[in-house]
N, C-alpha and C positions, 0 to 999 in steps of 0.2 A: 714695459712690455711691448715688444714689437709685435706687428698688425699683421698677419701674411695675406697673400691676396686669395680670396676664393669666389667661386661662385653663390649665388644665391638660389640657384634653381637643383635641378636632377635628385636631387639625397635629400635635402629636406621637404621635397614637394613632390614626393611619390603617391601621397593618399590621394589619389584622383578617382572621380569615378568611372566605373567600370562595367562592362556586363562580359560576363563567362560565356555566355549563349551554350551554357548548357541545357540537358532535354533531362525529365525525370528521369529518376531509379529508384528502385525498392529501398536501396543502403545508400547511406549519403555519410562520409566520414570527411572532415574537416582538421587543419592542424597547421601551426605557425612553421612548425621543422617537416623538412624535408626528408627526413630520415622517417620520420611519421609514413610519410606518405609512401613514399621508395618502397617501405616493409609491405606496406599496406596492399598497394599496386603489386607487387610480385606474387604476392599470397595469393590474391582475384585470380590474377590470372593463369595460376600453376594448376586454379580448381575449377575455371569458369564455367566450362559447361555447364556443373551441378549445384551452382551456386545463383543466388538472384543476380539482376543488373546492381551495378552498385556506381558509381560516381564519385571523383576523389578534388579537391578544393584547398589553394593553400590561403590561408586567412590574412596574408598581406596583401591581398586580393581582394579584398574585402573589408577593407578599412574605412572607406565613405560610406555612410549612411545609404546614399543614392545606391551603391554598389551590392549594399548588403537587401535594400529591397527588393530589387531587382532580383537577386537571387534567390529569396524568400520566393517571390512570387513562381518564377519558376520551375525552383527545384525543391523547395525544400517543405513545401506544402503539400506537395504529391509523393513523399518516402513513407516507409512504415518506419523506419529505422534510423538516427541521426544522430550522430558520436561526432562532438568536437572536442580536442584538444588545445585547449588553451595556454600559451608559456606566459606568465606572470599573472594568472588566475581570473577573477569575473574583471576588474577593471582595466584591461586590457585588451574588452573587447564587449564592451558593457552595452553598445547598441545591438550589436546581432545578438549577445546572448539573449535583451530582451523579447526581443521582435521573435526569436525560435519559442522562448518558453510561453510566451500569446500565440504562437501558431500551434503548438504542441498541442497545449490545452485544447483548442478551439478546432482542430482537428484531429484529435485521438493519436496522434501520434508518439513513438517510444523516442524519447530524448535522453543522451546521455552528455553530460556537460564535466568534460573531466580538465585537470589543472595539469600544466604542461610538468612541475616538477613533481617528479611520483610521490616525493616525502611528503607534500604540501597538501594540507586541508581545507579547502575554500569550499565554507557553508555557505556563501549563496549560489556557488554552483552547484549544489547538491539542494537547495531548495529550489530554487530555477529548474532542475532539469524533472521527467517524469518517469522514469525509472526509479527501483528503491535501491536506499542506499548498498547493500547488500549486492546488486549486481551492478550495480556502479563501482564498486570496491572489486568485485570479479574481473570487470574488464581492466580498470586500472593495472592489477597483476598481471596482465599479459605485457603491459607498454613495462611496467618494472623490471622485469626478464627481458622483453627484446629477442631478437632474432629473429628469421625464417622460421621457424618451428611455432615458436607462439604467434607471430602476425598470420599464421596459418590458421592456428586454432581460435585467435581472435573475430577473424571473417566468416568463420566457419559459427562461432557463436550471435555475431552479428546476423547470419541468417538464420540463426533460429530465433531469433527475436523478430525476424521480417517474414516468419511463415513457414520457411524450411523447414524441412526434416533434418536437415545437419546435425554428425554427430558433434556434439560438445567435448570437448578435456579441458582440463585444466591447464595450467602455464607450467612449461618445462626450466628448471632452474638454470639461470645461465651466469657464469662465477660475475661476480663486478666486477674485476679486476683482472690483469694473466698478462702475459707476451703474447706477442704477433710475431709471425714471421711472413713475409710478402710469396705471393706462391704456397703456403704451407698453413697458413690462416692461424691458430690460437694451438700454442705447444706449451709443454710443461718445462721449469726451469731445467732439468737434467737434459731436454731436449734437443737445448738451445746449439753445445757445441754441434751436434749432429745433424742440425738443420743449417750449420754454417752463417748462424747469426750476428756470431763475434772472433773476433780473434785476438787471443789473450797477449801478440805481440804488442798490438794498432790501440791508441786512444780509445775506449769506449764511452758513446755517448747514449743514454736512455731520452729514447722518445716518448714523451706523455703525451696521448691523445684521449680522445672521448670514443667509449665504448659504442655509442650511441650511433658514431661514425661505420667501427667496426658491422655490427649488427644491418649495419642498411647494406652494408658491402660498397658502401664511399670511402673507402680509402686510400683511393688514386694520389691524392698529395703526400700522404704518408709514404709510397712505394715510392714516389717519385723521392722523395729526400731521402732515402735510405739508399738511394741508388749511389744519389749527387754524393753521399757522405761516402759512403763507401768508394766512387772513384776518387776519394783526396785520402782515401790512406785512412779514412775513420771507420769504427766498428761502430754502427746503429743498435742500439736494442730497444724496438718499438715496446712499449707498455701501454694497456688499454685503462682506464679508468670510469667509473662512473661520476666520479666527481672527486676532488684533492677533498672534498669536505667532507666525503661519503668517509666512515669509520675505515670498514674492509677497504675499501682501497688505500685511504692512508696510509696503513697498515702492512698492503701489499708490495706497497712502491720505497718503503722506508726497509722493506725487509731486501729488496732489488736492490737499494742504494749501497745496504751497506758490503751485500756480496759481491755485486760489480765495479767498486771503487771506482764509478765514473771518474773520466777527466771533464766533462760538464756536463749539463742537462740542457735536454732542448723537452718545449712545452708549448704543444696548440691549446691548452684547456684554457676557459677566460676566467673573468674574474681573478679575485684574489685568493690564495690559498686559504683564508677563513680564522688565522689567527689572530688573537685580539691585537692591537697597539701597545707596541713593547713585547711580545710574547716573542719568542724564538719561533719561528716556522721550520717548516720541511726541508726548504732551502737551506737557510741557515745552516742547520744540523751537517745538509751535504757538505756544505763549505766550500762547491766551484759554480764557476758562472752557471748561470740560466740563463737559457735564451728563451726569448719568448716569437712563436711563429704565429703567423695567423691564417686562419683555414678562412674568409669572409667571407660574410652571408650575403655582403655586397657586387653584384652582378660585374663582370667583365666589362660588360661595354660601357656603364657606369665610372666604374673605377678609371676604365681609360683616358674616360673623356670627361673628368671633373676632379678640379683642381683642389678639391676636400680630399681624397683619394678614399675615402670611406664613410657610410651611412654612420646616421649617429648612435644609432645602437653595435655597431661593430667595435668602433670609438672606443664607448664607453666600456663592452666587456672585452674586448683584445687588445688595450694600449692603457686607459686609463686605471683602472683598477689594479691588470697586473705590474702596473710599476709598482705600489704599494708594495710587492715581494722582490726590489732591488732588480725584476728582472730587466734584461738587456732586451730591445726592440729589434729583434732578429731581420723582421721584413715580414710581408705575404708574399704566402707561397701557392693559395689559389683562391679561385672567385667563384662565385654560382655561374653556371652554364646551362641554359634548358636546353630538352628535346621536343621532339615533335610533340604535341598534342597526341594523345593516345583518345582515338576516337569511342573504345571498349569503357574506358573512361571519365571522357570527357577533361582529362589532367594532361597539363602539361608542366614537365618533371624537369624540376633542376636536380644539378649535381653538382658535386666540387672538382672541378676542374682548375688541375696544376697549370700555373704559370711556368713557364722550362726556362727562362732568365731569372726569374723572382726565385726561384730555388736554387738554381743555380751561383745566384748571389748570396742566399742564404747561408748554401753550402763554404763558399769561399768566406764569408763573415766567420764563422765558426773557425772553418781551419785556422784562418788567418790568428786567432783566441791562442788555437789551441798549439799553433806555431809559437807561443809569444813565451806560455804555458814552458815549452818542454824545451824552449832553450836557454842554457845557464846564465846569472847572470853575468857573467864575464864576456858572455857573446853575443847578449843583445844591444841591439841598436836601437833608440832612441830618437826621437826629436819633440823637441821642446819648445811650443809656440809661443810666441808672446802676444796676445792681441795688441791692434795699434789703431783704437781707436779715434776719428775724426775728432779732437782735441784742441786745446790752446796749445802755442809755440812751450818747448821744452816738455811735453808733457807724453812722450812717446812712451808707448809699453804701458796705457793707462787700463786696467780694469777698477770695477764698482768694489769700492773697501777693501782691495786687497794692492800691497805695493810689490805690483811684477818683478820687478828686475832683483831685490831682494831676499823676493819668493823663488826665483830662480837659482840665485847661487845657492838659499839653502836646500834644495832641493838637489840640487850637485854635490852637496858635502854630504848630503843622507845618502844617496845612492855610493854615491864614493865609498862611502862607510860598508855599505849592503854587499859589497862584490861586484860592480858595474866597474866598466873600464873607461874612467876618465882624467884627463888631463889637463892641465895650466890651467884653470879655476881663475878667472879674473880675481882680483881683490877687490872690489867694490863695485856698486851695480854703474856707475857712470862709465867705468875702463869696460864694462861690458857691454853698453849699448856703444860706446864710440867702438867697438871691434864690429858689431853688428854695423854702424853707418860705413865702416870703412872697406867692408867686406866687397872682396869682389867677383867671390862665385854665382855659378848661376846654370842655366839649362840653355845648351845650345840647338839652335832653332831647331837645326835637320833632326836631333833626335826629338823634341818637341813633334815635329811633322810625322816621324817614327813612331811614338808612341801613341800619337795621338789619334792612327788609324786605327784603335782599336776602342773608341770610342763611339759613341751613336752618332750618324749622320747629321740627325733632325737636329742635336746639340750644339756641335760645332756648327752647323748650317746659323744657328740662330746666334752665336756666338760674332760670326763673320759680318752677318747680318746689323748688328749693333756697332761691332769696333772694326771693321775691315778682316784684312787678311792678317793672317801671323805676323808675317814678314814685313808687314806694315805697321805693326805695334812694335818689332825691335830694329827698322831700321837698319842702316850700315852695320852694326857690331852685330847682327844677326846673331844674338843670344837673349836670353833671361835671367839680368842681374837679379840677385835676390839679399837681401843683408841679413847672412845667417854665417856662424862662426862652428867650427866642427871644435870638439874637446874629448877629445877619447872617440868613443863610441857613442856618444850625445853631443848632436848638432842645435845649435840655439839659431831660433829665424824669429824675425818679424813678419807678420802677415803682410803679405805685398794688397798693393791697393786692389779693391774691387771695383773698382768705374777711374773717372776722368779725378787725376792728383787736385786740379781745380775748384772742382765736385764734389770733394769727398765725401763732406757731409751731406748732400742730398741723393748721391750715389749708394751713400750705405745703406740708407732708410731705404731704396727704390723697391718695393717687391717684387718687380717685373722686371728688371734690369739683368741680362744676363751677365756673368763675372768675362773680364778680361781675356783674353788667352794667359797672359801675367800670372792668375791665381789659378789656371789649367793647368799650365807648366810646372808651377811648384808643387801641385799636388804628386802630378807624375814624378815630377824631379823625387821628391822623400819616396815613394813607393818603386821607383826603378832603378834610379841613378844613385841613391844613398841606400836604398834598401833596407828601411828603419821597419822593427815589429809594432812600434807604437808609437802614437803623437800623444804627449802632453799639452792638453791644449792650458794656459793658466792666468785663468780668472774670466769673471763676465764684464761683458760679453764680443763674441767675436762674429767673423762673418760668415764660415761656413754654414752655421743653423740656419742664416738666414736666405740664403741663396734663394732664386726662383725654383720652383719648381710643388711638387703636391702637399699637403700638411702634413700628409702621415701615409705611410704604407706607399714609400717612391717606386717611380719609374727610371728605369734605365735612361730616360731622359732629361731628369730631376739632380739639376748642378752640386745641392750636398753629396751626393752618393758617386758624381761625374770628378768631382775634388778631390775625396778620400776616399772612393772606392772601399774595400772591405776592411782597412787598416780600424784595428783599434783604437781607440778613441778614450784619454783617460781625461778628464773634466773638473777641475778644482772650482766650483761653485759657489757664490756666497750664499746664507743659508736663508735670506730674509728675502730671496728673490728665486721660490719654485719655478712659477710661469715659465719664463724665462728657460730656466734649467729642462723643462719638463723637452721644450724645442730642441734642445741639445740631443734629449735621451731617443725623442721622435724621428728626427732628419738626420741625426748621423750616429746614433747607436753608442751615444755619448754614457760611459761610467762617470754618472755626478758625484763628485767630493765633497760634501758641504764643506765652508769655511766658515771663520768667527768672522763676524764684522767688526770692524775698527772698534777698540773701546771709547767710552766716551765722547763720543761723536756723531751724531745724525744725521739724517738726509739732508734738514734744513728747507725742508720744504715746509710753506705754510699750509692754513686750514684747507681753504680751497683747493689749491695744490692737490693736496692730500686726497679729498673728494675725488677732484676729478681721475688720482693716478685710482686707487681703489675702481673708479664705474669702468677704465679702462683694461685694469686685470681682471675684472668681473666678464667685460666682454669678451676679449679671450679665450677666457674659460670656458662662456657658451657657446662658443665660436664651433659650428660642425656637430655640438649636444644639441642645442636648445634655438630655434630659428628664431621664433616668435621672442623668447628671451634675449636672444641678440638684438632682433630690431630693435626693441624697446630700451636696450644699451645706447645702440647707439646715436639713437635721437636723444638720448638724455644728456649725455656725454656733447653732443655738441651745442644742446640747449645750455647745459649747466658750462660750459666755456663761456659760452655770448653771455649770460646773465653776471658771471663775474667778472667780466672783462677778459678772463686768458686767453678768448678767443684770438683778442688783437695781440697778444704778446708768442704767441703759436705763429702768427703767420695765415693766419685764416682768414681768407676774403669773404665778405658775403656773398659773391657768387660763386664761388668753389662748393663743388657736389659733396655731398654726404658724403664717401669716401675718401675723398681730398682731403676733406675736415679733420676726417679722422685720422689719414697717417700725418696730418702736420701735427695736429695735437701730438701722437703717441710720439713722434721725433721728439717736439719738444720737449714733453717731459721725461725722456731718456736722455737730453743732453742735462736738463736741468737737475737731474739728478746725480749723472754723474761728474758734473762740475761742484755739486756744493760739497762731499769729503773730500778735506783738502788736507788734515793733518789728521795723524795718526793711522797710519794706515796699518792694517793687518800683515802678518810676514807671515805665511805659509806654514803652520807645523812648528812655530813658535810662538812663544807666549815671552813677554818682557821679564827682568829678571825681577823685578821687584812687583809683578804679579800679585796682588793679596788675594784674588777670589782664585781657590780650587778648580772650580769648575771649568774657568777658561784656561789652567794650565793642563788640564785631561785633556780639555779639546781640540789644544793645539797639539798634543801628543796623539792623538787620535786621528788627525789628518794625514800624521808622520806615517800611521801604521796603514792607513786606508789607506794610501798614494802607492805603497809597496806590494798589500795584498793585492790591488789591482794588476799593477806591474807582474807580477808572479802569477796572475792569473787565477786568481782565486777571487770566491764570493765576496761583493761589498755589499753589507747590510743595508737596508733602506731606510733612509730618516735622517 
């Protein structure tokens, strides 16, 4: 498990304290989402005149102790009236709840302590709070409905608990589920053509978003990619949800799927669709890609200026969980943005605000699918990478358990078989890595310089900054050899180097080290100069995931996305190394293939060994979730080296800083791992002929078919 580099402050050290320097009000409403508030604030102020002062509070605001006092003493002991919203119920905000329901009591105050998810029943915030259950349950159905209309009549009941005369109603029903149209707001399916939603020539893609968005009237990133989609020739059909878990909208979007025979699905909703392990989901059933977008909760100037690229609750429900549904990691497409401080309020109101590159990239990832999708295979173009891991002599075209060069020709003969156009198929993997060293194509500089002015400044600036100038890297022959072999319509390359030929092994491991112009050039070379629909990347691992740049949710600055730009990405993974793969699906929008690992054969790593690769993929894993859990990785991890000696077999000085420790260690046991499978190596979508267990001749036929569905563009299951 490679180590990326991030920071240690801004995302996980936001609970600091704070004071609001707000001034009492009558109503005091409180709530983790933004959407809460947005309704909330518009309602006030459509009625304020007749309405009491009220004052609005978002509760990330409000996470230190010290902050929540503060607040307490000034606002929230002087209201008649206090409705919080809480997302993940009492223990998710268990010091203010207590500190309100001891102020409640202790001043006669009307408390309503409601749970962010409407289905969810949390009896201790219904014991905490001082209202009875009964109008606790009232106000809840207003947040269950949603809209302008009920955030109306919610305020409006909030001031007759604070003394008003306001008239009361009830919550008007608002469907869970329906189309959007941008400009034309929630239409009926017969609508659709007439509102000029789709068009039955152009790919149709269904946008899933959160209803919850719609109702605040935050839908600006949703306008904005139906725009992006629509200028590349794609027909958008936004669709609103309450949740993929909610029944009715399940139901809704399954009855959409099957009348619009999407060519994929694009999804801001987080988490995982809710099916059990093993079950068929949603997806599935559609049977085309899903992309997964993400609308973050995480602020702009955050995001910009920290190399996590997103807080750890965004992490976990927009990137980790919905991998679980095979989805593809589209990109974000916006960030929170606030406004002014509304002084009527004492709130100051984020929104979602679209990124116009970030969707834009979006948009091209898609097309790029859905280019790949609708061209036959007789006229798709191909390329077929070899990683060429920093290795011992003879050992070129190495990945973990799996033997490249023969995972390649078979991989040529499937496709060959499938309707792909190729030609002169070496006979054996050796006549095909000496075609690859003898190879002497490549990318000539001036178009290098050509293409390259359409990349980011800061990039190439920092690029230069490291290795010189272009032309300085190729010298007299002023081009970029590269050892790749064209065979029909599928070109075979080895990964050109990422740092110094010298270097190679401390240049691969570098987190910080920017790539070559060498590995610039090749990327442009496959996407301008060969104009291939997809890269087979095959086997782990290689260097693009690893490039500098953000963990997750890149910047147009960020070398994976600067490499391979929107090209799809098919991924043959071994299957006993996720971590790993998960980087693939994160920094370049990698479709993972699981592979068999070698039969009979193991890592060969001892106990210790063992230990420490384990505290290392554990840290990983925490790495941007869990802070306090990481630290405590990674002091152990360097403790547990020095106590078994690995330290000195790593490379590890005792005076090299905590970090240092740690990427020598994680090098190390990436080489030592992929040096001990030496014999038998796995072959791609084959199983031996004399095979006795079933199971590994399905799963080598199972790769056969995954590698194709991918290629064609259609849905890969996850797992």
């Amino acid at each position: 498990m490679h180590i990326l580099t991030t920071t240690s402050a801004s995302l996980d050290d936001l609970a600091e304290p704070v004071d609001l320097r707000q001034t009492p009000a009558d109503i005091v409403a409180l709530s983790f989402t933004d959407s809460d508030l947005a309704g909330l604030a518009a309602a006030w102020k459509a009625d304020a005149d007749r309405l009491p002062s009220m004052r609005l509070a978002a509760l990330r605001d409000l996470r230190h102790p010290m902050s929540v006092d503060l607040w307490v003493d000034s606002v929230a002991r002087h209201a008649k009236i206090i409705l919080v919203r809480i997302l993940g119920g009492y223990d998710w905000w268990r010091y203010g709840c207590d500190q309100l329901a001891s102020t409640a009591r202790e001043r006669g105050i009307k408390l309503a302590l409601l749970p962010g998810e409407c289905r969810d029943e949390d009896l201790r915030l219904i014991e905490a709070s001082t209202l009875p259950r009964q109008e606790l349950d009232a106000l809840l159905d207003y947040f269950r409905e949603g809209g302008p209309a009920n955030m109306g009549a919610l305020v409006r009941r909030l001031a007759r608990l604070a003394g008003s005369d306001a008239e009361v109603i009830g919550p008007v029903v608002v469907p869970k589920a329906g189309f959007y149209v941008p400009g034309s707001g929630v239409v009926e399916k017969r609508d659709l053509s007439n509102a000029g939603a789709y068009n039955v020539n152009a790919p149709i893609i269904p946008i899933l978003f959160y209803r919850s968005m719609l109702l605040a009237a935050d839908v600006a990133p949703i306008d904005a990619l139906v725009e992006a989609l629509r200028q590349r020739g794609i027909d958008p059909v936004p669709i609103f949800v309450s949740s993929l878990k909610d029944p009715t909208s399940l139901a809704f979007v399954e009855t959409a799927l099957t009348a619009l025979k999407p060519a994929a699905i694009i999804t801001a909703t987080a988490f995982a669709s809710g099916a059990e392990p093993g079950i068929e989901t949603l997806f599935d059933r559609a049977g085309v890609p899903v992309f997964q977008v993400i609308v973050a909760t995480t602020r702009r100037d955050i995001w910009q200026n920290n190399q996590r690229g997103l807080a750890p609750a965004d992490l976990a429900m927009h990137v980790v969980l919905p991998e679980l549904d095979g989805r593809v990691l589209a990109g974000a497409i916006s960030f929170k943005g606030e406004t002014e401080t509304d002084p009527a309020l004492g709130h100051r109101a984020f929104a979602n605000r679209p990124e116009p590159d970030r969707v834009a990239q979006v948009a091209d990832r898609v097309a790029a699918f859905i280019k790949l999708q609708e061209t036959p295979r007789a006229g798709r173009k191909l390329a077929i990478l070899i990683p060429d891991y920093p290795s011992a002599p003879g050992r070129t075209g190495y990945a973990v358990g799996l033997d490249v060069p023969s995972s390649v020709l078979a991989m040529l003969h499937d496709l060959k078989e499938q309707g792909y156009v190729i030609e002169g198929i070496p006979q054996t993997p050796r006549g095909l890595l000496d075609l690859l060293e003898a190879s002497d194509t490549g990318l000539a500089l001036d178009n290098y310089i050509a293409f390259s002015t359409e990349l980011p400044t800061a990039a190439i600036t920092a690029v230069e900054a490291a290795w010189g100038k272009a032309e300085d890297e190729t010298g007299l022959r002023r081009s970029f050899p590269f050892r790749a072999a064209t065979f029909g319509n599928v070109t075979i390359a080895l990964a050109p180097d990422r740092g110094r030929s010298v270097d190679r092994r401390a240049d691969y491991h570098d987190p910080t080290l920017p790539p070559r112009h060498a590995l610039i050039a090749f990327g442009l070379w496959l996407r301008k100069s060969l104009g291939v629909h997809a890269l087979v990347h095959v086997g782990a691992h290689g260097t693009l995931e690893w490039l500098p740049g953000k963990t997750v949710a890149l910047s147009e600055n960020c070398f994976p996305e600067i490499v391979t730009g929107p090209l799809p990405v098919i991924y043959p993974f071994i299957v006993s190394n996720p971590g790993e793969a998960a980087q693939a699906k994160r920094r370049i929008a990698a479709v993972t293939l699981g592979h068999l690992p070698p039969p009979l054969t193991g890592a060969g790593l001892d106990e210790n060994q063992h230990k420490l690769e384990r505290l290392v993929d554990e840290y990983a894993q925490a790495d941007g979730l869990d802070r306090r859990r990481r630290d405590r990785l990674a002091k152990l991890i360097v403790d547990t080296a020095q106590k078994t000696g690995l330290a000195t077999e790593a490379g590890v000085a005792t005076t090299d800083a905590p970090d240092e420790a740690l990427r020598r260690i994680d090098a190390w046991l990436c080489d030592l791992k992929d040096f001990a499978i030496k014999d038998g190596l796995h072959i791609y979508g084959r199983a031996p002929e004399d095979e006795p267990d079933a199971m590994r001749r399905q799963s080598a036929e199972a790769e056969k078919t995954a590698l194709l569905a991918a290629l064609d563009g259609r849905h890969v299951k996850a797992g």
